[in-house]
Each structure stands twice: as structure tokens, then as C-alpha cells.
Biopython code that builds the backbone (N, CA, C, O; Angstrom):
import numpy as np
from Bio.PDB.StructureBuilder import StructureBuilder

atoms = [
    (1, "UNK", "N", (-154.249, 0.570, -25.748)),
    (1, "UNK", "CA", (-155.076, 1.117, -24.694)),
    (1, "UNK", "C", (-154.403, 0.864, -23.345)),
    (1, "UNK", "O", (-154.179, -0.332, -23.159)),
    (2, "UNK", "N", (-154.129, 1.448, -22.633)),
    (2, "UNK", "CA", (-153.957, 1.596, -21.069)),
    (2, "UNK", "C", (-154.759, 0.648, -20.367)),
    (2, "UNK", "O", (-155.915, 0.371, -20.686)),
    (3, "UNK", "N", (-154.163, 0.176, -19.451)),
    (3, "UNK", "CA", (-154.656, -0.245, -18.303)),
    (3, "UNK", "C", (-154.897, 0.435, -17.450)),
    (3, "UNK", "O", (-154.131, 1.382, -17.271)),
    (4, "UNK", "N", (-155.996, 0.273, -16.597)),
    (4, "UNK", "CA", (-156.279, 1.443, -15.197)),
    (4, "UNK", "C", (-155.517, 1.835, -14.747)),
    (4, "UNK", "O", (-155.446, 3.063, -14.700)),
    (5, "UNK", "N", (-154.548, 1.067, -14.179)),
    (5, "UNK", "CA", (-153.506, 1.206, -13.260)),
    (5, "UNK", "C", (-152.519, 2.651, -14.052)),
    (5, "UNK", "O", (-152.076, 3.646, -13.479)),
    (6, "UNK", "N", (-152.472, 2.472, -14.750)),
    (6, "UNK", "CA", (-151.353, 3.349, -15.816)),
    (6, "UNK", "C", (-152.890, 4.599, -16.371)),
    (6, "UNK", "O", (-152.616, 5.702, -16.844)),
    (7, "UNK", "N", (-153.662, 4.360, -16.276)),
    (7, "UNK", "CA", (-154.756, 5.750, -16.930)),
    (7, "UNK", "C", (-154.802, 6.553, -15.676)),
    (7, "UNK", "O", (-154.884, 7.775, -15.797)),
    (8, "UNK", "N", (-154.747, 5.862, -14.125)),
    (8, "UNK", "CA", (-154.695, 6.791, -13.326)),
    (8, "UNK", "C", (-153.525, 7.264, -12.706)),
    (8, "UNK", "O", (-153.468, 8.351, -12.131)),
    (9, "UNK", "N", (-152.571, 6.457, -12.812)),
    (9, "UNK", "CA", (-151.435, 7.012, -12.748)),
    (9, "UNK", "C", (-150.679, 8.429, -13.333)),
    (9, "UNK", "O", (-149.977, 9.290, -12.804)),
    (10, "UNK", "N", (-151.083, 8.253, -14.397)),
    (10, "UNK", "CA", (-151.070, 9.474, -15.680)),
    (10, "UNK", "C", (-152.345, 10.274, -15.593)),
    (10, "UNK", "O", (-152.283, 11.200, -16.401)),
    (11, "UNK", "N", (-153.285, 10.270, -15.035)),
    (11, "UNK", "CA", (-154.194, 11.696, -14.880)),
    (11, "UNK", "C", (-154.018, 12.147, -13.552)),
    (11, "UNK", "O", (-154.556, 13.179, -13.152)),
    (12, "UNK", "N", (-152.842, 10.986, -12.398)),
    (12, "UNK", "CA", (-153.044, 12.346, -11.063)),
    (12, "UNK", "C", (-151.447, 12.878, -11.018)),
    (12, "UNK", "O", (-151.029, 13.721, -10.224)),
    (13, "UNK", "N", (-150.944, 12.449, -11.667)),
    (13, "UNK", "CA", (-149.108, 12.998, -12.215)),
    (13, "UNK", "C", (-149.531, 14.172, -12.832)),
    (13, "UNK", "O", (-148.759, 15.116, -12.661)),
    (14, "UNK", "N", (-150.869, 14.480, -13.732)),
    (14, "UNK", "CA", (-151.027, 15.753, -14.455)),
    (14, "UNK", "C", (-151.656, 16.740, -13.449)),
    (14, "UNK", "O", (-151.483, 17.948, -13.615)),
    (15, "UNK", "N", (-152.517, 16.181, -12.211)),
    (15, "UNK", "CA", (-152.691, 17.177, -11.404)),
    (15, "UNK", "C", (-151.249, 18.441, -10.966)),
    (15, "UNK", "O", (-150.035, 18.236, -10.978)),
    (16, "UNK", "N", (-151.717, 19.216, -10.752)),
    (16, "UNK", "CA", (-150.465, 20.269, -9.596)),
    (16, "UNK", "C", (-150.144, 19.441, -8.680)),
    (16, "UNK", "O", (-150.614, 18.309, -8.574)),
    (17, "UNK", "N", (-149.312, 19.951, -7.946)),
    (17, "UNK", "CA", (-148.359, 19.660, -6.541)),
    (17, "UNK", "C", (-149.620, 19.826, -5.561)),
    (17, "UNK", "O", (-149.965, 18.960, -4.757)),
    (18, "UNK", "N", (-150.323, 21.183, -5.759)),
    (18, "UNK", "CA", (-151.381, 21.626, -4.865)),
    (18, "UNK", "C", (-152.510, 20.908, -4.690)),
    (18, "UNK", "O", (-153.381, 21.222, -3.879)),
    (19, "UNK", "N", (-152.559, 19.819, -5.507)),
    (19, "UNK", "CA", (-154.121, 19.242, -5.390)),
    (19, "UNK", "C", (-154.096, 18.203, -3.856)),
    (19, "UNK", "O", (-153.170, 17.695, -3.225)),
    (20, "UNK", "N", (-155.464, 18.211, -3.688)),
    (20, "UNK", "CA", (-155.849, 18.069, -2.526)),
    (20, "UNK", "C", (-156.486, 16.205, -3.117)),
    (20, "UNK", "O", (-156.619, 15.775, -4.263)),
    (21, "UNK", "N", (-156.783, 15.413, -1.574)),
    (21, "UNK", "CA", (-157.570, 14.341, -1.875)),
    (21, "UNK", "C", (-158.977, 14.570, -2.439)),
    (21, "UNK", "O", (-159.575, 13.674, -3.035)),
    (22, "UNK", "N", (-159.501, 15.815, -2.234)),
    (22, "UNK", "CA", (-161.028, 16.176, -3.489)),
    (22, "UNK", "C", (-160.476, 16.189, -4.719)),
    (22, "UNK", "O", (-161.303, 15.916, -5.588)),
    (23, "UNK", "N", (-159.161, 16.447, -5.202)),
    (23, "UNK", "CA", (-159.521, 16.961, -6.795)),
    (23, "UNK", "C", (-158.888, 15.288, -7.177)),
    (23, "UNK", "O", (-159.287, 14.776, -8.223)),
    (24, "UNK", "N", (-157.929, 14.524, -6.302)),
    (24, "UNK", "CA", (-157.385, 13.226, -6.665)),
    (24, "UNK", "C", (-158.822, 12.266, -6.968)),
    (24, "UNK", "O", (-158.957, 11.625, -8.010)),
    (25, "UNK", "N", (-159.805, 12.293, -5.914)),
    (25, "UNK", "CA", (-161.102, 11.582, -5.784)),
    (25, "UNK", "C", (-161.401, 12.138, -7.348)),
    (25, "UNK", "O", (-160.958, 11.618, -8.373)),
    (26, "UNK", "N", (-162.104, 13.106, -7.283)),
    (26, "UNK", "CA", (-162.734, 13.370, -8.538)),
    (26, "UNK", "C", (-162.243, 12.975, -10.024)),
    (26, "UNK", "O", (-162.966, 12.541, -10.920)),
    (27, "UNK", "N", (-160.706, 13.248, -10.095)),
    (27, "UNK", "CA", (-160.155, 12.630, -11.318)),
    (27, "UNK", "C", (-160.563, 11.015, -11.536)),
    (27, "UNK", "O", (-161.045, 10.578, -12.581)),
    (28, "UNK", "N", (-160.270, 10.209, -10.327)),
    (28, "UNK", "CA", (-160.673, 8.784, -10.256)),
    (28, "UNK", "C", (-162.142, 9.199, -10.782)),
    (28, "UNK", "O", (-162.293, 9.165, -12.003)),
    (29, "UNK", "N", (-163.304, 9.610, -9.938)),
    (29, "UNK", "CA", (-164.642, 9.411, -10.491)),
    (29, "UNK", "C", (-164.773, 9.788, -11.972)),
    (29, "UNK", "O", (-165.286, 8.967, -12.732)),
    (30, "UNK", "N", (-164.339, 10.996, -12.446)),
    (30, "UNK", "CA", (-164.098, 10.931, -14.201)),
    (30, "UNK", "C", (-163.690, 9.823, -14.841)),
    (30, "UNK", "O", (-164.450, 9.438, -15.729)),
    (31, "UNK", "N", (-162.394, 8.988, -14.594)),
    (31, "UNK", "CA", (-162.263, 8.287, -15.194)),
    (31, "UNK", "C", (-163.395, 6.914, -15.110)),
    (31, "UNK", "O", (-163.557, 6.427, -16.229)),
    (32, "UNK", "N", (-163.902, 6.467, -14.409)),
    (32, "UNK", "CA", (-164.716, 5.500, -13.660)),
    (32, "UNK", "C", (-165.641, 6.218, -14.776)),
    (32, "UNK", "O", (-165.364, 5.831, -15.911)),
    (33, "UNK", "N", (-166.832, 7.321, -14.698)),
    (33, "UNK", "CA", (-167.490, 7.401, -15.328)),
    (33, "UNK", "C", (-167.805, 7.703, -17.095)),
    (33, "UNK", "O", (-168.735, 7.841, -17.890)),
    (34, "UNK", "N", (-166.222, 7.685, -17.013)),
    (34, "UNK", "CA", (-166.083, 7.699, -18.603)),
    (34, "UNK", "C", (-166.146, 6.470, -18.798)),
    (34, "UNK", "O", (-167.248, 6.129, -19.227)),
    (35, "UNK", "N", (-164.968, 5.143, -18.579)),
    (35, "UNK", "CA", (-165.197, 4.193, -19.105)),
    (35, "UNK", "C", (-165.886, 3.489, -18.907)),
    (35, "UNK", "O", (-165.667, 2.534, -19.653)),
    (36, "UNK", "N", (-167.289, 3.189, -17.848)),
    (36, "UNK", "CA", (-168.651, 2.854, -17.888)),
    (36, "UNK", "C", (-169.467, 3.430, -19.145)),
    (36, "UNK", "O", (-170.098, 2.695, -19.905)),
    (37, "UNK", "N", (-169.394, 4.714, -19.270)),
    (37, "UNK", "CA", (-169.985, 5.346, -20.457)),
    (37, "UNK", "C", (-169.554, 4.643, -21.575)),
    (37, "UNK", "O", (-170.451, 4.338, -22.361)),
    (38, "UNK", "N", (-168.239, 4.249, -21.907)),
    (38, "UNK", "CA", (-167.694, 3.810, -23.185)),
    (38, "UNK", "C", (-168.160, 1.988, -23.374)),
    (38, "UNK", "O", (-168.151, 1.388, -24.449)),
    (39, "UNK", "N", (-168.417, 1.584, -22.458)),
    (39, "UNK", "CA", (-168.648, 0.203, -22.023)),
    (39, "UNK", "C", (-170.025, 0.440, -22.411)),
    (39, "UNK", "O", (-170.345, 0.007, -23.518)),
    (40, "UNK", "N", (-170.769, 0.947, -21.829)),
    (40, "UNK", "CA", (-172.264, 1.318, -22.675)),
    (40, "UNK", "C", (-172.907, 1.456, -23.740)),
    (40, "UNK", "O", (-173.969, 1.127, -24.268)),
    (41, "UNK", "N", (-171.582, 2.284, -23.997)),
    (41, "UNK", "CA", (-171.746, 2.712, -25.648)),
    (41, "UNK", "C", (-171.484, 1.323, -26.759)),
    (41, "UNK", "O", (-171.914, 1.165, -27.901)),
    (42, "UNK", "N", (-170.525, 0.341, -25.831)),
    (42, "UNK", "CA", (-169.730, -0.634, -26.816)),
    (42, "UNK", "C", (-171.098, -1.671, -26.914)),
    (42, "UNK", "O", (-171.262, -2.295, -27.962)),
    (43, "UNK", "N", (-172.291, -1.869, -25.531)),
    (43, "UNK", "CA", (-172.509, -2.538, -25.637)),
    (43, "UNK", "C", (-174.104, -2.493, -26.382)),
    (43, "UNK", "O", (-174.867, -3.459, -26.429)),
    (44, "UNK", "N", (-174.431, -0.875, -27.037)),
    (44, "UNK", "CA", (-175.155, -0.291, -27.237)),
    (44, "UNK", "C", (-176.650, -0.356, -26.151)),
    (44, "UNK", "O", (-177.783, -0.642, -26.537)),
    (45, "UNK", "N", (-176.212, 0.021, -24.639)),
    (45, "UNK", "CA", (-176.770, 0.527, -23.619)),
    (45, "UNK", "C", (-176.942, 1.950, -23.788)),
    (45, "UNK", "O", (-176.296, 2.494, -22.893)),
    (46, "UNK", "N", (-177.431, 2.684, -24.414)),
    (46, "UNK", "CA", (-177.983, 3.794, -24.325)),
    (46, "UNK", "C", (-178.844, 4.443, -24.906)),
    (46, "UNK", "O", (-178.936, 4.291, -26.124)),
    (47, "UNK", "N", (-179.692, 5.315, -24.258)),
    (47, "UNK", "CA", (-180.992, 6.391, -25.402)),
    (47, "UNK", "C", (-180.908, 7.474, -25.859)),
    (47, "UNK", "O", (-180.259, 8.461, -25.513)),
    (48, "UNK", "N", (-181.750, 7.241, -26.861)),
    (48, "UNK", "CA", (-181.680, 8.294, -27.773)),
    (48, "UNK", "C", (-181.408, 9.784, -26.958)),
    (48, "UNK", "O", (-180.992, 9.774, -25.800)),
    (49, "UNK", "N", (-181.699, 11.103, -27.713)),
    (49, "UNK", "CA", (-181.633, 12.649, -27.709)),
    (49, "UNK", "C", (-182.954, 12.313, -27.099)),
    (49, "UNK", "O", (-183.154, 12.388, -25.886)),
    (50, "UNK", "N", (-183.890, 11.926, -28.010)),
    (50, "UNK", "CA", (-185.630, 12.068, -27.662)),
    (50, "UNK", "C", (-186.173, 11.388, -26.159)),
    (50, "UNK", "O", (-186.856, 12.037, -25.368)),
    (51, "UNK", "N", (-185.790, 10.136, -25.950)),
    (51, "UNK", "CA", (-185.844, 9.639, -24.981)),
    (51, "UNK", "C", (-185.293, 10.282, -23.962)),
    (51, "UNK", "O", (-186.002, 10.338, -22.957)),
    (52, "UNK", "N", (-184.151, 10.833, -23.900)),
    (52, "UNK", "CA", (-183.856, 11.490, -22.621)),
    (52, "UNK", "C", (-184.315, 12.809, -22.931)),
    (52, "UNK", "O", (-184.212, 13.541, -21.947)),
    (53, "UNK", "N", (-184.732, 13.315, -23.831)),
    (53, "UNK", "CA", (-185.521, 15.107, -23.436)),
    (53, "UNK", "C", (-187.058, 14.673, -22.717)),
    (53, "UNK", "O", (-187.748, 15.350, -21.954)),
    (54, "UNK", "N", (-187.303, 13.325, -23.249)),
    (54, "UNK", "CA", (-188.613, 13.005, -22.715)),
    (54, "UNK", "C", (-188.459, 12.868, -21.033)),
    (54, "UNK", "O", (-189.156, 13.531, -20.265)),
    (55, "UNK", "N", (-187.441, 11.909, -20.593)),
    (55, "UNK", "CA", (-187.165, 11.440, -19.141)),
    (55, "UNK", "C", (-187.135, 12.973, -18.322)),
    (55, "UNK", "O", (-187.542, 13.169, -17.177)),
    (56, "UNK", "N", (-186.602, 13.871, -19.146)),
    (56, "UNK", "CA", (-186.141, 15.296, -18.266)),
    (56, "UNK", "C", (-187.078, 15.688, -18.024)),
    (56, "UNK", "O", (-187.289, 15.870, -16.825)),
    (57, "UNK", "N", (-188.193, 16.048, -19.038)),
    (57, "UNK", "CA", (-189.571, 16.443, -18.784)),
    (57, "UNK", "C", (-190.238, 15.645, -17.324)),
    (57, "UNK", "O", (-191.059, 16.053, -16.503)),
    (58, "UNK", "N", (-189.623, 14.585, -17.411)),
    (58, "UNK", "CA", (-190.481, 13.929, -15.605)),
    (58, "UNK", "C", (-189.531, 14.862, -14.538)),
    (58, "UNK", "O", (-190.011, 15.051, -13.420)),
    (59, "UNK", "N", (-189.010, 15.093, -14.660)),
    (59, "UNK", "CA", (-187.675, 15.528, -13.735)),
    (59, "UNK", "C", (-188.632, 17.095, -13.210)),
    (59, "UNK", "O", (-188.114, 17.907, -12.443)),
]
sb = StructureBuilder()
sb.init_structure("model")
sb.init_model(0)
sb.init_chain("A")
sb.init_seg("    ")
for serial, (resi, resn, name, xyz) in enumerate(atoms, 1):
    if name == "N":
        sb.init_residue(resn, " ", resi, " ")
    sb.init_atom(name, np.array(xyz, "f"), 0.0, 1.0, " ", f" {name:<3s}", serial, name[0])
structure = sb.get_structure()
């Protein structure tokens, strides 16, 4: 597994030449919110399908 340093290194090398500091930001926030998600998942922090169709219904 990668270290941060080297996961973002290697997803803004795959950007174009053309990318701007919005699309550099955003790649960082993907990665950030993936591996929180995966950290969640490891630590079984999350709800069900049902539980969140229920939460949406408040929405």
C-alpha cells in the first residue's frame, strides 16, 4: 500500500499539463474522502442501504 505522500503524488502526475489548482484541490479531496471511507469501513462505522434511505426521507 502507498503512502500519502506517493498516492498523491501519482494522482496529480496523472492530471494534464492543463489542470488548474481546482482540479489539483479536488483530486486531494477524493483521495481524503476515500480513505476516511475505507477507515470506516475497516472499523465497521457505517449504515445500512435501509438506514440511509430512511435518513434521506428526513432530507
Amino acid at each position: 500500500m502507498e503512502n500519502l505522500k506517493q498516492e498523491v503524488i501519482k494522482a496529480i502526475s496523472k492530471l494534464p499539463e492543463s489542470a488548474n489548482i481546482d482540479d489539483i484541490m479536488y483530486e486531494l479531496y477524493v483521495i481524503d474522502k476515500v480513505k476516511k471511507g475505507r477507515e470506516a469501513a475497516e472499523r465497521n462505522d457505517t449504515i445500512s442501504v435501509q438506514e440511509l434511505k430512511k435518513e434521506m426521507q428526513s432530507w
